[in-house]
N, CA and C atoms as an extended XYZ file, in Angstrom:
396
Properties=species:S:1:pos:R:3:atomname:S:1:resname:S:1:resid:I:1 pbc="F F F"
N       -71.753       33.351       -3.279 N   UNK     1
C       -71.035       32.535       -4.252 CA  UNK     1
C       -70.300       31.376       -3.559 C   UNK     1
N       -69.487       31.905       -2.392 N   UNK     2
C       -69.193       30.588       -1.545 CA  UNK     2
C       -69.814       29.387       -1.089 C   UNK     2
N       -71.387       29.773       -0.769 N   UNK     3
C       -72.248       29.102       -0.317 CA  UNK     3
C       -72.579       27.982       -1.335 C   UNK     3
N       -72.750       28.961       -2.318 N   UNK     4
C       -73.314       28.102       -3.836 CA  UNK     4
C       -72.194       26.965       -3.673 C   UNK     4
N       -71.058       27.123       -3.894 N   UNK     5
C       -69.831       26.126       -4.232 CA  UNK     5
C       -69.897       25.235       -3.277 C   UNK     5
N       -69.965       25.654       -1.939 N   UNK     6
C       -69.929       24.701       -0.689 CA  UNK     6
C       -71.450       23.207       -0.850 C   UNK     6
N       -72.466       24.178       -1.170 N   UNK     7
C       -73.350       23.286       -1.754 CA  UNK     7
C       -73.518       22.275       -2.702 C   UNK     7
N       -72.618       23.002       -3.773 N   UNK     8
C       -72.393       22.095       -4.880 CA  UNK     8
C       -71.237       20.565       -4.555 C   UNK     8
N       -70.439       21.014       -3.641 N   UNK     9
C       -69.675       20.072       -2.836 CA  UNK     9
C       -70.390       19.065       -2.399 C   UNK     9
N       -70.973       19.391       -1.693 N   UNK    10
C       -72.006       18.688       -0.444 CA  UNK    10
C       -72.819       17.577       -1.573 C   UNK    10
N       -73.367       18.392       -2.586 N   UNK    11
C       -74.322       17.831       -3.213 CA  UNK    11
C       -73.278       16.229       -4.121 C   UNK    11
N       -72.584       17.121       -4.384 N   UNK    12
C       -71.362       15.834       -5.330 CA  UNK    12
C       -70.977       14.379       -4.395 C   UNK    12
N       -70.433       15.086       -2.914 N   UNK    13
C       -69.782       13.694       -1.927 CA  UNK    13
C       -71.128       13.052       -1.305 C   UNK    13
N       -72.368       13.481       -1.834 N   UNK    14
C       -73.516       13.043       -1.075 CA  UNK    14
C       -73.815       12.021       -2.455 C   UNK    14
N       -73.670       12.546       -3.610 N   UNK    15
C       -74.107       11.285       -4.645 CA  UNK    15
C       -72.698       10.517       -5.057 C   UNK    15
N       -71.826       11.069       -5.009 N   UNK    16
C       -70.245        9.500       -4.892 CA  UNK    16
C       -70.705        8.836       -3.834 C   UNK    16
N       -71.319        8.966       -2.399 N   UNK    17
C       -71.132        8.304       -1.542 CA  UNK    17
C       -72.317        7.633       -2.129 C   UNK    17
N       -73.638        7.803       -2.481 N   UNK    18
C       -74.291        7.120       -2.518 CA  UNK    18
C       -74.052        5.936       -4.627 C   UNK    18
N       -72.997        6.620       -5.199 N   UNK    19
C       -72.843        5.652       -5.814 CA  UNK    19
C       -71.896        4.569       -5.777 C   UNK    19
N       -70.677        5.491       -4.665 N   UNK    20
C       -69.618        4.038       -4.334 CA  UNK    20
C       -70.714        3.227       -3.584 C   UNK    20
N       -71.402        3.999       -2.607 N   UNK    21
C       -72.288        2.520       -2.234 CA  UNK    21
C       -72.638        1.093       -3.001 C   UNK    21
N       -73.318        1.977       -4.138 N   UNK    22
C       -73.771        0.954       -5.307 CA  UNK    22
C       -72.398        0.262       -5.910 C   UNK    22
N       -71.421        0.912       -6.017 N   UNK    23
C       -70.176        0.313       -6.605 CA  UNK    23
C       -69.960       -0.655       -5.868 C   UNK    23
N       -69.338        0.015       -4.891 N   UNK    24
C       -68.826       -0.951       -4.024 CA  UNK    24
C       -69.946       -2.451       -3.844 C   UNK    24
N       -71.722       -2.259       -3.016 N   UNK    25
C       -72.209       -3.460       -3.394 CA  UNK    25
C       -71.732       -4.312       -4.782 C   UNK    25
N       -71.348       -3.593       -5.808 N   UNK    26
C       -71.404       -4.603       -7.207 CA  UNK    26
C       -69.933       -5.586       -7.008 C   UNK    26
N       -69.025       -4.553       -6.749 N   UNK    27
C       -67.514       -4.783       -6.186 CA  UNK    27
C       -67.318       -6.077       -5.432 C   UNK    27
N       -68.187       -5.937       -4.057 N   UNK    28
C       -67.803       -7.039       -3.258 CA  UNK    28
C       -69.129       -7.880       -3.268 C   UNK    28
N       -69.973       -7.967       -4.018 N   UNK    29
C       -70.726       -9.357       -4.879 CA  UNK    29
C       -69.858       -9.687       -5.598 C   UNK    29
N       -69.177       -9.411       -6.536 N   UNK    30
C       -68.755      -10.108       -7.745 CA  UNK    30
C       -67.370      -10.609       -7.005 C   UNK    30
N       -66.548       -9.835       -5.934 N   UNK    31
C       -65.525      -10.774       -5.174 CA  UNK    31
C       -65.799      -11.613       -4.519 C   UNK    31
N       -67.368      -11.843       -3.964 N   UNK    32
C       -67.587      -12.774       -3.386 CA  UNK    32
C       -67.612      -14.088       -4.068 C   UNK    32
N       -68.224      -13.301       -5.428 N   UNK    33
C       -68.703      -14.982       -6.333 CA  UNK    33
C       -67.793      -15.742       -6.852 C   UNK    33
N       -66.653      -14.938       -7.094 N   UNK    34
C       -64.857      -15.103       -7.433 CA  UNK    34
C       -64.625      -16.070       -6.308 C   UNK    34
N       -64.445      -15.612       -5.247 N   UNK    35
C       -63.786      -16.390       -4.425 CA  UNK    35
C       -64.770      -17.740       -4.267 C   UNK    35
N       -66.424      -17.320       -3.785 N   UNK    36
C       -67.164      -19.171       -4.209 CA  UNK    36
C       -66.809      -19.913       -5.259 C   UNK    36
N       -66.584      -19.303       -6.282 N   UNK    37
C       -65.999      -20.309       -7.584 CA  UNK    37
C       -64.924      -20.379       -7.483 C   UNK    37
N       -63.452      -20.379       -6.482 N   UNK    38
C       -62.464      -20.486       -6.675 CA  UNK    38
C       -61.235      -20.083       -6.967 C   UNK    38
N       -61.658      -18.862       -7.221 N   UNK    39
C       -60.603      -17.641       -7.878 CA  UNK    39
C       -59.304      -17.504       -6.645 C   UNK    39
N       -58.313      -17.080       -6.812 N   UNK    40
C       -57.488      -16.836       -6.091 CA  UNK    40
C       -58.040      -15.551       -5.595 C   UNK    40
N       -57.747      -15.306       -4.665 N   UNK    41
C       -58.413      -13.580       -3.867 CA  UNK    41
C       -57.952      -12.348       -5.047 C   UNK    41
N       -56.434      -12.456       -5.293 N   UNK    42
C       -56.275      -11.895       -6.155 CA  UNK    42
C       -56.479      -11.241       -8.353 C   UNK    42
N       -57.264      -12.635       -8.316 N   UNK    43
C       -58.061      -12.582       -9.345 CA  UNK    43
C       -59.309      -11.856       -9.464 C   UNK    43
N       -59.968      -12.398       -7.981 N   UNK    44
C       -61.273      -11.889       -7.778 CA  UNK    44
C       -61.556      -10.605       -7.377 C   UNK    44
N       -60.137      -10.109       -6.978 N   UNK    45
C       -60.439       -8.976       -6.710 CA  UNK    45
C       -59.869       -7.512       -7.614 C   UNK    45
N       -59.737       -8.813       -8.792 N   UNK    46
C       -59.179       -7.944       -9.696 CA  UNK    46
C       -60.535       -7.575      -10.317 C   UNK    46
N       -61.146       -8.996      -10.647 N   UNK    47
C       -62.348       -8.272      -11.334 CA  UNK    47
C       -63.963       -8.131      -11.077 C   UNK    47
N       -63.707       -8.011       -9.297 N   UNK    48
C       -64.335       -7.689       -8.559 CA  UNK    48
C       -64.103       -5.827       -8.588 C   UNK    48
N       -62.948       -4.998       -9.192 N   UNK    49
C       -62.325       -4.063       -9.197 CA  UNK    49
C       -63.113       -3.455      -10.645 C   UNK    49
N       -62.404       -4.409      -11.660 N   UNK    50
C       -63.351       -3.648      -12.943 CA  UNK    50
C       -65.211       -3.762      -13.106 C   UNK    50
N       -65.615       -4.608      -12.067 N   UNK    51
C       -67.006       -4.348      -12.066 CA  UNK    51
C       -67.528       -2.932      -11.177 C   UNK    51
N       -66.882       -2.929      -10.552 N   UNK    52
C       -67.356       -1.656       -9.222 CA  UNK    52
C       -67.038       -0.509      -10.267 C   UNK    52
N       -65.587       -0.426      -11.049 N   UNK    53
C       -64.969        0.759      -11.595 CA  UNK    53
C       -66.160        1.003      -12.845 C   UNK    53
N       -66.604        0.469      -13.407 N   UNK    54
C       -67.050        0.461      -14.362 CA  UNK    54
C       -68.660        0.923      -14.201 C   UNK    54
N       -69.169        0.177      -12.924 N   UNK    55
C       -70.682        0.945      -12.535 CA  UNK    55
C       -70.150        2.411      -12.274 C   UNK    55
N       -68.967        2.598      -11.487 N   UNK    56
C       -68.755        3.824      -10.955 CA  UNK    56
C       -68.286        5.211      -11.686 C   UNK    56
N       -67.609        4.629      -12.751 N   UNK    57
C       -67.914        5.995      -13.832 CA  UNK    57
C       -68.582        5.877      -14.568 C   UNK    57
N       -69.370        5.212      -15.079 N   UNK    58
C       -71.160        5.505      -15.586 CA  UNK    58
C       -71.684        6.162      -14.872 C   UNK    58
N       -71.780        6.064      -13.571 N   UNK    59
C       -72.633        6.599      -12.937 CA  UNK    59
C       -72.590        8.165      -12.250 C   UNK    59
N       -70.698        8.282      -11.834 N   UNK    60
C       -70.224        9.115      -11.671 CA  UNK    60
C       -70.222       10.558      -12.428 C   UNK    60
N       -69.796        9.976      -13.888 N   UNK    61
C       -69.885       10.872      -15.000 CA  UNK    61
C       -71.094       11.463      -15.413 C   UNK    61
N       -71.932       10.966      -15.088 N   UNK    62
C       -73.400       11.599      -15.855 CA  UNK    62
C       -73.915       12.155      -14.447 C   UNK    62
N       -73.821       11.456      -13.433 N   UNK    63
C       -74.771       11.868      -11.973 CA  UNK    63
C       -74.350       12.696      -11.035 C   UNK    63
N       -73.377       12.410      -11.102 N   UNK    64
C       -72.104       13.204       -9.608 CA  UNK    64
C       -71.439       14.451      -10.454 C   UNK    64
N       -70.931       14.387      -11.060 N   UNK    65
C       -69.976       15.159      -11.872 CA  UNK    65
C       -70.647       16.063      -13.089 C   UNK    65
N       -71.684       15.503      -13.416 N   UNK    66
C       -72.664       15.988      -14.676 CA  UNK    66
C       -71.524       16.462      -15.659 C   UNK    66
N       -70.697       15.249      -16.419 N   UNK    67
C       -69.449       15.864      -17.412 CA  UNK    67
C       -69.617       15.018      -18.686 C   UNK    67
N       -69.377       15.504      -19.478 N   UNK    68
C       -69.292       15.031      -20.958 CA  UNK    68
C       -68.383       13.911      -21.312 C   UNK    68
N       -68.773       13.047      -21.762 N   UNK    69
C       -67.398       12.168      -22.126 CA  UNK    69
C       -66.398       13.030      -23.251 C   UNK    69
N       -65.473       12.109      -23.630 N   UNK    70
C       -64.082       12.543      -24.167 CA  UNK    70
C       -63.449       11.430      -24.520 C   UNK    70
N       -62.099       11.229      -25.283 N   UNK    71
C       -61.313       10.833      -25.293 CA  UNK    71
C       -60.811       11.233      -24.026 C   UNK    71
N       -60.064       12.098      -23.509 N   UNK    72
C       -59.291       12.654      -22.587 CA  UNK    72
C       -59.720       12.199      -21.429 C   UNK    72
N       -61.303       12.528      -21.101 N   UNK    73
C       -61.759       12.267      -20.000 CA  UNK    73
C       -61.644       11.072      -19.936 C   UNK    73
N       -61.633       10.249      -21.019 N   UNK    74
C       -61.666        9.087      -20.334 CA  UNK    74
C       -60.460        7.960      -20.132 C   UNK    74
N       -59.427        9.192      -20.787 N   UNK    75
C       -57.686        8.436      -20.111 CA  UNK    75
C       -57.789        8.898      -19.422 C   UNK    75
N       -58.040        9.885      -18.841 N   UNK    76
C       -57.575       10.364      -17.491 CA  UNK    76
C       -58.251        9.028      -16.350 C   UNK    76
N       -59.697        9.165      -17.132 N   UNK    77
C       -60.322        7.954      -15.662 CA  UNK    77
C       -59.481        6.358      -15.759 C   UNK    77
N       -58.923        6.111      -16.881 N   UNK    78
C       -58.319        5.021      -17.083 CA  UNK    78
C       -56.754        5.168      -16.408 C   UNK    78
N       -56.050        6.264      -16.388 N   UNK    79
C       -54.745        6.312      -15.571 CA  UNK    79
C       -55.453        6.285      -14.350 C   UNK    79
N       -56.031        6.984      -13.413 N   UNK    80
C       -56.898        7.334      -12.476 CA  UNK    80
C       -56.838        5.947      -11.945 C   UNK    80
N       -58.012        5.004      -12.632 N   UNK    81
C       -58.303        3.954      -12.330 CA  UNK    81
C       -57.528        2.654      -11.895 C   UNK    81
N       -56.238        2.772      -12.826 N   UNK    82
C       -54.862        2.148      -13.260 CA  UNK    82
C       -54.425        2.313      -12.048 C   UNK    82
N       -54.231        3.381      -11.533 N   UNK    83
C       -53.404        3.618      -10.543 CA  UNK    83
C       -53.678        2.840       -9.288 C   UNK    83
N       -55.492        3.336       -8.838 N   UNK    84
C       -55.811        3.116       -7.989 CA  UNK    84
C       -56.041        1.689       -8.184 C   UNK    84
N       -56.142        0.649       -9.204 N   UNK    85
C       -55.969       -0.557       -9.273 CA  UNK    85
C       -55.150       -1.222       -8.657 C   UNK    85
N       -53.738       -0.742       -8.598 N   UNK    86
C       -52.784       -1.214       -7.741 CA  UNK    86
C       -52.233       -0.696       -6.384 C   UNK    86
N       -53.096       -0.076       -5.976 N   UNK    87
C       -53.381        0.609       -4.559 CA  UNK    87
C       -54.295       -0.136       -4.070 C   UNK    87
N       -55.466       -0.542       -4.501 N   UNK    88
C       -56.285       -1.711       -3.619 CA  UNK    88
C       -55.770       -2.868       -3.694 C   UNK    88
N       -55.194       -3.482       -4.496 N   UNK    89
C       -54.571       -4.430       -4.461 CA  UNK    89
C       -53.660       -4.815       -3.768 C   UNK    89
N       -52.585       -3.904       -3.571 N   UNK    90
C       -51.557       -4.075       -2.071 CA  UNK    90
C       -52.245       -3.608       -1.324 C   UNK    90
N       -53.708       -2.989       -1.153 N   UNK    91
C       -53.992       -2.634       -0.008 CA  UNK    91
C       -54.695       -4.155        1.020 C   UNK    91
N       -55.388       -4.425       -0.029 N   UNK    92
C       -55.799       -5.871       -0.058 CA  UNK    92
C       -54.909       -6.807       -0.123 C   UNK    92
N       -54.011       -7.143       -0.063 N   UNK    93
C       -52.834       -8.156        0.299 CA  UNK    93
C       -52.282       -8.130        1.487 C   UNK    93
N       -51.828       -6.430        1.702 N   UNK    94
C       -51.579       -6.480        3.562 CA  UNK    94
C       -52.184       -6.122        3.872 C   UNK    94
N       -53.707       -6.244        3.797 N   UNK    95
C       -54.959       -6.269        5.155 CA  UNK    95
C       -54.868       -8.213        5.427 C   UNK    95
N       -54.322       -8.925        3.836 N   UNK    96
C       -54.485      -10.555        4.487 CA  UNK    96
C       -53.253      -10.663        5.039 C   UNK    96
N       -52.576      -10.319        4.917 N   UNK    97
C       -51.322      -10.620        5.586 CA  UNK    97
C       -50.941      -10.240        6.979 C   UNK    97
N       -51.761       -8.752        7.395 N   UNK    98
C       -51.345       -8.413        8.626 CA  UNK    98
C       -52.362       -8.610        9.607 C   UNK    98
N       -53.648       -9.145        9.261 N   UNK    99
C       -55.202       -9.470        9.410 CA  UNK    99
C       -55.001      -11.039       10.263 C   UNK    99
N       -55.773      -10.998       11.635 N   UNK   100
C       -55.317      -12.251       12.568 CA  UNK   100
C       -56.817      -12.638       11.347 C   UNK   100
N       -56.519      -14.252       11.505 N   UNK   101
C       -57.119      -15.249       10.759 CA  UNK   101
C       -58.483      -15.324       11.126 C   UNK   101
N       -60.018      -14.677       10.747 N   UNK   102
C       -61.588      -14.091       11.353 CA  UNK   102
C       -62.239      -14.987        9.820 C   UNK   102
N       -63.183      -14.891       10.268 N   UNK   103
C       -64.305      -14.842        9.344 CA  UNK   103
C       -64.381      -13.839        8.527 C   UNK   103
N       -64.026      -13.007        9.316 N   UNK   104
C       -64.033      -11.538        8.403 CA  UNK   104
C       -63.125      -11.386        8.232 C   UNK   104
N       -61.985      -11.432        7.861 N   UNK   105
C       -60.374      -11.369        7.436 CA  UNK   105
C       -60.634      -10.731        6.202 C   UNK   105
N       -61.122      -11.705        5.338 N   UNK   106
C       -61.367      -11.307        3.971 CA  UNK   106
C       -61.856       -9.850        3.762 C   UNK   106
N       -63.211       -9.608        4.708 N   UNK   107
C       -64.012       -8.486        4.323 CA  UNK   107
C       -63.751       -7.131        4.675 C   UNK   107
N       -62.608       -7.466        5.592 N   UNK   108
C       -61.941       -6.330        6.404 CA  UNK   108
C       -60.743       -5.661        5.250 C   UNK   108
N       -59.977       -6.781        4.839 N   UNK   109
C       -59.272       -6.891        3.865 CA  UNK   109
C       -59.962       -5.845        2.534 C   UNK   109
N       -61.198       -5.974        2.183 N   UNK   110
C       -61.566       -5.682        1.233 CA  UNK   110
C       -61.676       -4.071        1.394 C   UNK   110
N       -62.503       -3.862        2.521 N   UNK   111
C       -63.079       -2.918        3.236 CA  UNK   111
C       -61.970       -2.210        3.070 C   UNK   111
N       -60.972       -1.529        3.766 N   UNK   112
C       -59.600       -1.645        3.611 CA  UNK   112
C       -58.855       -0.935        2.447 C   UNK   112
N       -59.133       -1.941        1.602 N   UNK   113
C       -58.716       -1.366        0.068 CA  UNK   113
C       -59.891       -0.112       -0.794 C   UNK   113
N       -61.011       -0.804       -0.002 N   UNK   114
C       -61.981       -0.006       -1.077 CA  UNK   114
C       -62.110        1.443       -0.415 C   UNK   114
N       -62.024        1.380        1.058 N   UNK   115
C       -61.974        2.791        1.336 CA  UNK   115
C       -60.964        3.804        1.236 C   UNK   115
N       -59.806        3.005        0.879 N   UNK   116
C       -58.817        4.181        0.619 CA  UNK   116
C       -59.156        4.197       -1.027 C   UNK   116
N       -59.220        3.241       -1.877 N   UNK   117
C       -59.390        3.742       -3.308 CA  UNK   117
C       -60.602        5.134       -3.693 C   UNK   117
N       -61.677        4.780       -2.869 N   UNK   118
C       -62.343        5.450       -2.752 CA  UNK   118
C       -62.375        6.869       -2.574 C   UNK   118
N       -61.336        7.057       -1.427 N   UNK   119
C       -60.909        8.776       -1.016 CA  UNK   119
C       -59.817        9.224       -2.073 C   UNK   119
N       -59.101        8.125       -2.518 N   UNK   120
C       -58.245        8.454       -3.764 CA  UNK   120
C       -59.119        9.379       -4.811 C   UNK   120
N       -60.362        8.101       -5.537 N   UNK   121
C       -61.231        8.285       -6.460 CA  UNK   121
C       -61.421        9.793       -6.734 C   UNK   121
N       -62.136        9.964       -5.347 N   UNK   122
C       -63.498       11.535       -5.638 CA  UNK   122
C       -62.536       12.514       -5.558 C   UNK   122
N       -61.023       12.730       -4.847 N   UNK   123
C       -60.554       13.780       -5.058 CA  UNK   123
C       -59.972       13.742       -6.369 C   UNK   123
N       -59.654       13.262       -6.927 N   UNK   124
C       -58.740       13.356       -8.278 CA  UNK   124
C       -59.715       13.189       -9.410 C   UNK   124
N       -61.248       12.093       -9.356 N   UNK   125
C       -62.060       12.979      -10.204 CA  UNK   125
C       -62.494       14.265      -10.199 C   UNK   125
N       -62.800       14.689       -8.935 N   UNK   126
C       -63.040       16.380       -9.197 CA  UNK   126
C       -62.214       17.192       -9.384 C   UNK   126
N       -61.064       16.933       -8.695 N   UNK   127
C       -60.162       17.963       -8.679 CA  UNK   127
C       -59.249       17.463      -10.816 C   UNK   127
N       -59.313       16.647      -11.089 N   UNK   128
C       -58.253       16.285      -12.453 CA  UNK   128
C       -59.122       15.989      -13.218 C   UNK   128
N       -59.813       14.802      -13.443 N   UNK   129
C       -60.804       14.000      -14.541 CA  UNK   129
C       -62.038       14.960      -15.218 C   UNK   129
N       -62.654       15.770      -13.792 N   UNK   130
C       -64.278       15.906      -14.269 CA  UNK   130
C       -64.176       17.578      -14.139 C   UNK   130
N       -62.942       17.904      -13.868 N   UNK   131
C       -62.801       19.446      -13.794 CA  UNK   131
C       -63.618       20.283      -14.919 C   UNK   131
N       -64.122       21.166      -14.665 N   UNK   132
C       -64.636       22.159      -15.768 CA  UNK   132
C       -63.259       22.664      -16.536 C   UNK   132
């Protein structure tokens, strides 16, 4: 029975990882195109934020999690989300701020934010949002 569960683990952080992948690609395309058109970083990475979030519980919910929608379920992913909205966001402000001036400043910056939102994400969907 342990085994089973340990598997079922394995099997879950093996398809988040492979859908933040996809998130995240959608995430930092659409911040990229923000910032080519002009956006303040902080615009773009606002809705460089609701594009990634938005592939990512579609995809999450039906693929990773195999859970039913709800009302509930889906405040929970909206506080969830809320939260971690303003966790990448200062995370992404002092990666530019404390970040020596690169080419990659920006992407490090991004990088940064998305990987801690990320470890935020999968524990608190499994463990709160997508719980049985």
């Amino acid at each position: 029975m342990a085994q089973e569960a340990g598997d079922g683990l394995v099997r879950q952080l093996l398809r988040f990882g492979i859908v933040g992948g996809v998130s995240a690609l959608v995430d930092l395309g659409v911040y990229a195109l923000g910032l080519h058109l002009g956006l303040a970083t902080y615009a773009a990475r606002a809705l460089s934020f609701a594009a990634g979030t938005t592939t990512a519980y579609a995809l999450n919910r039906r693929w990773t999690f195999a859970a039913t929608g709800g009302a509930r379920r889906a405040a929970g992913f909206a506080v969830l989300y809320g939260t971690t909205f303003v966790v990448i966001l200062a995370t992404n402000a002092l990666g530019l701020a404390l970040l020596p001036e690169s080419s990659w400043r920006v992407t490090l910056a991004w990088a940064a934010s998305q990987g801690l939102g990320t470890a935020i994400n999968f524990v608190l969907l499994r463990r709160v949002v997508f719980r049985d």
